[in-house]
N, C-alpha and C positions, 0 to 999 in steps of 0.2 A: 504494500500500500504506500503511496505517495504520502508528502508534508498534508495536503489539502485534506485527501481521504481520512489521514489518523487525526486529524483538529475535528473533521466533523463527526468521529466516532468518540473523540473525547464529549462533545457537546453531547450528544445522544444517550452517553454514558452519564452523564452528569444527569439530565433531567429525567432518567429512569432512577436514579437515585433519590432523585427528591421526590419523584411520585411517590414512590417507597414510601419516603420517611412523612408523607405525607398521614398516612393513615395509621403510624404506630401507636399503640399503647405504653403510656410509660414502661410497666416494664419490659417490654422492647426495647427503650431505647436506651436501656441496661443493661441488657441479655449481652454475653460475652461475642464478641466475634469470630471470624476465623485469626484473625490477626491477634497472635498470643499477648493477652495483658491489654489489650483494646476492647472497650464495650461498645457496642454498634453508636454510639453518640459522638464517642473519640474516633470513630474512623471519620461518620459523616464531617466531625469539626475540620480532620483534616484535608475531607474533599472540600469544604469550604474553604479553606484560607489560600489552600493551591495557588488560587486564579486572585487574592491578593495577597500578596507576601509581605512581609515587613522591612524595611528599611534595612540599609547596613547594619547601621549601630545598631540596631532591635537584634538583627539576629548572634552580629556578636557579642551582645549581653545573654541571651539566651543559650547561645555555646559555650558561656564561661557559667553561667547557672547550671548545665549540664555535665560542667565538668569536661568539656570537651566532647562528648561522646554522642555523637551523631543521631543514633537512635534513640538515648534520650532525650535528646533535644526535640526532636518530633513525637515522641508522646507526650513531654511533658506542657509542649506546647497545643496540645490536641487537649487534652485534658483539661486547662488553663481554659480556654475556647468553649469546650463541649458544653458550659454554664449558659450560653447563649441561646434565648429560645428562636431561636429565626432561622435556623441552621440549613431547613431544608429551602426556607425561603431565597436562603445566601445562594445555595449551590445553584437552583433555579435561576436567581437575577445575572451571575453570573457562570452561566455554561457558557454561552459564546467566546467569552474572552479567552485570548490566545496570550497573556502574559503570564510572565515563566519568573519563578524566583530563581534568583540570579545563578546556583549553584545546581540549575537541571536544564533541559531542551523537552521540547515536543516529544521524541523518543519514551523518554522518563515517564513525563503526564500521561502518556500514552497508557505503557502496561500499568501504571498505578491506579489510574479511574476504573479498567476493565477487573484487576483484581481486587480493590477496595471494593468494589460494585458487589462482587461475590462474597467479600469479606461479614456483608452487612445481609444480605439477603438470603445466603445457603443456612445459615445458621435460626433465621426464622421462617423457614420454609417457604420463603417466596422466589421467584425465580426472575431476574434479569437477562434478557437475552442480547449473548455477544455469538454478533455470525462467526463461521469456523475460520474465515481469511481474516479477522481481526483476532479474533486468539491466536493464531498462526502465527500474525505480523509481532503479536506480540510477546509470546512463546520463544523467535529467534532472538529477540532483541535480549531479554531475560539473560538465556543461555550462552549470548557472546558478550555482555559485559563486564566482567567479573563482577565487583562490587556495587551492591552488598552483598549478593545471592550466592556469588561463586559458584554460580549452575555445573559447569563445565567439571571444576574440580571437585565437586562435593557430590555429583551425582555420575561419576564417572564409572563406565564398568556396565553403560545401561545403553540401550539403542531406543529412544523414545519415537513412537510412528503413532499418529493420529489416524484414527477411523474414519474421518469425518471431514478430510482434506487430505488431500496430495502433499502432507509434510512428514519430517521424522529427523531427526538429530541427535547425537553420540555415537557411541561405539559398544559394541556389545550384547550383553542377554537382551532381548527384545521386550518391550513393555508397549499394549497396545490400549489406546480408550480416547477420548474423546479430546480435542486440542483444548477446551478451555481446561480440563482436567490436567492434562498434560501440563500446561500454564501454571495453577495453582499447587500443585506438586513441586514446580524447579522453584517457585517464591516462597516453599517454607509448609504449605498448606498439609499437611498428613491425610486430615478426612480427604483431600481427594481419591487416593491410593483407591479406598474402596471402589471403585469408579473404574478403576484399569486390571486388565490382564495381560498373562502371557508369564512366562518361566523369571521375567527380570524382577517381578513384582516383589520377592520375597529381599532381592538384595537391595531393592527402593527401598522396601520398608526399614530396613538394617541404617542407612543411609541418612532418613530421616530423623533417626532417633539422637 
């Protein structure tokens, strides 16, 4: 998929999030996520603030709040946020916007909206739908960046192939199911795994742990 194609699957993906969160019950919007140590209000905050970021100085007082460490930084910034009741109103007013905090690309916003998306919905039984060419697009991007995910060396020893699209990358036992599945597996996700077969499945599961 093109720049154009992944902006306007980000925007898609944003306002199915907020219809989402449109109709939750509080405790919804407490229920844990997929995203470990995130409750589905902490992920929405952080699809909210995405599309506005905080100034320099904001964020390097919050990386030295953090102690430096990356992923705290963005939960505890998510957390800080998740108090705001408008949250799915945010992500709504701004889905279209294509501004990036300074330390990511489209790429990034990319597979973050599509698995945040899942992060907030699989776990309340609701379903968002990402076609199999944007899981795809965003499955290889995962897989060849290293960090944070380190797909490549963390899930090594595995031949990942999607049922549901002409894709498949690594080397190795073969593991077959669905590309968004396949997606939320190399980003950390474990409940996916239920979701895939084939002989690799047992060394994913090893993998994951």
């Amino acid at each position: 998929m093109d720049r154009e194609q992944q902006w306007q699957v980000i925007e898609q993906q944003r306002r199915a999030v907020a219809d989402l969160l449109d109709d939750l019950t509080p405790a919804e919007w407490n229920a844990p996520s997929l995203c470990a140590g995130w409750r589905v209000r902490d992920v929405a905050a952080h699809l909210a603030m995405a599309p506005q970021p905080p100034g320099a100085a904001a964020m390097a007082w919050m990386g030295i709040r953090a102690g430096g460490r990356f992923h705290r930084m963005n939960h505890d910034a998510a957390v800080r946020y998740s108090i705001n009741p408008e949250l799915a109103g945010e992500i709504r007013a701004h889905a279209a916007s294509r501004r990036l905090p300074a330390v990511t690309n489209y790429r990034n916003i990319f597979f973050d909206v599509i698995v945040h998306a899942q992060d907030i919905a699989r776990p309340l039984d609701r379903a968002i739908e990402v076609t199999p060419r944007a899981a795809a697009t965003a499955a290889q991007r995962v897989w060849t960046m290293g960090w944070p995910f380190w797909a490549k060396h963390r899930l090594r020893g595995v031949h990942f192939v999607a049922d549901d699209i002409e894709w498949s990358t690594g080397a190795g036992v073969p593991v077959h199911g669905p590309v968004l599945d396949l997606l939320l597996v190399m980003t950390g996700r474990s409940v996916a795994v239920a979701n895939l077969r084939g002989p690799g499945v047992e060394a994913l599961t090893h993998s994951l742990r």
